[in-house]
C-alpha positions as CSV (number, residue, x, y, z in Angstrom):
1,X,0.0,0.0,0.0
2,X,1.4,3.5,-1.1
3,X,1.9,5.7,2.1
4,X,1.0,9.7,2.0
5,X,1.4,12.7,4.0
6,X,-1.1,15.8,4.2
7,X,0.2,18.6,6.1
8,X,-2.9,20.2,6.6
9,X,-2.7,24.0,7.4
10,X,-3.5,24.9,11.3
11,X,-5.5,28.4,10.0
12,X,-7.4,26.4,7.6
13,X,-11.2,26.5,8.8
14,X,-11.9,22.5,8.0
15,X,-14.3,20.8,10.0
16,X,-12.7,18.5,12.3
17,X,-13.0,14.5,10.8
18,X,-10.7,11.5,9.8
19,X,-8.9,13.1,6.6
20,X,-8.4,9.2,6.0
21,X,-12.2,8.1,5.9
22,X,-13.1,11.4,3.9
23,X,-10.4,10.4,1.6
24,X,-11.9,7.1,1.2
25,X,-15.3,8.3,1.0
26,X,-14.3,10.7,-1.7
27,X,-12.7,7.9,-3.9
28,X,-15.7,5.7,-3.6
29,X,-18.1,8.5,-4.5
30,X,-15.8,8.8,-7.5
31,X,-15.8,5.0,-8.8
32,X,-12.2,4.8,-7.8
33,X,-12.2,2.2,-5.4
34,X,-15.0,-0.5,-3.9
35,X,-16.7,0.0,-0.9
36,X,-14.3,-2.7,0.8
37,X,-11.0,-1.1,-0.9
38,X,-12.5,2.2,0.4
39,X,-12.9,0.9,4.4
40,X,-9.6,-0.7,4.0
41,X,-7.8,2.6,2.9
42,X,-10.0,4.3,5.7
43,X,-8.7,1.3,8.1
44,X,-12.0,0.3,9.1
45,X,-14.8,-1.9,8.6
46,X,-17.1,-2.7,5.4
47,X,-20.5,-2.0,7.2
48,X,-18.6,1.2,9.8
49,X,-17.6,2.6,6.3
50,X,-20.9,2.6,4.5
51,X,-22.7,3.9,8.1
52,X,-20.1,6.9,7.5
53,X,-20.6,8.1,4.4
54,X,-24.0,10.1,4.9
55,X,-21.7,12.0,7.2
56,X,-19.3,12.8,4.1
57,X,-22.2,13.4,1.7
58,X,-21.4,10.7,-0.3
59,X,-24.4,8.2,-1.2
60,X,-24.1,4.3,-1.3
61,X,-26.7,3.9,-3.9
62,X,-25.7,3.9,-7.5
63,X,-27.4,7.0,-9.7
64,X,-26.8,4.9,-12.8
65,X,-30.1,4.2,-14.5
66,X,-27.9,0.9,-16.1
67,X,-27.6,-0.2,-12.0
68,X,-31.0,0.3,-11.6
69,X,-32.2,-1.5,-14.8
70,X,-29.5,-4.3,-13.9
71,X,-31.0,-4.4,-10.3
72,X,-34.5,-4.6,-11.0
73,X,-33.2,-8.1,-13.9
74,X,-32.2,-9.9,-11.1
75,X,-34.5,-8.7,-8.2
């Protein structure tokens, strides 16, 4: 796993969170990574993970009407 640094400015006025999990949540908004790669970046659970991302604004359902279409095939 690749290791990085954020040296995050003290005057900056960011709300206070794990940069990690906000990270994470931000790649798995972004298709970048699963919702397992994304808890293991964030170094926490599957199910903790997918609790936290209302918190980060990012939504675990798919927008994609193709999901949709492919959910309803198989429901």
């Amino acid at each position: 796993m690749k290791s990085i640094v954020l040296n995050i400015p003290s005057k900056a006025n960011l709300p206070s969170f794990d940069y990690s999990v906000y990270l994470a949540a931000k790649l798995y908004e972004d298709e970048l990574l699963s919702a397992g790669q994304a808890s293991a970046l964030a170094n926490i659970s599957k199910r903790v993970f997918i609790e936290l991302m209302g918190r980060y604004g990012v939504s675990v359902f798919s927008t994609k009407v193709e999901d949709l279409l492919e959910d309803i095939a198989y429901a």
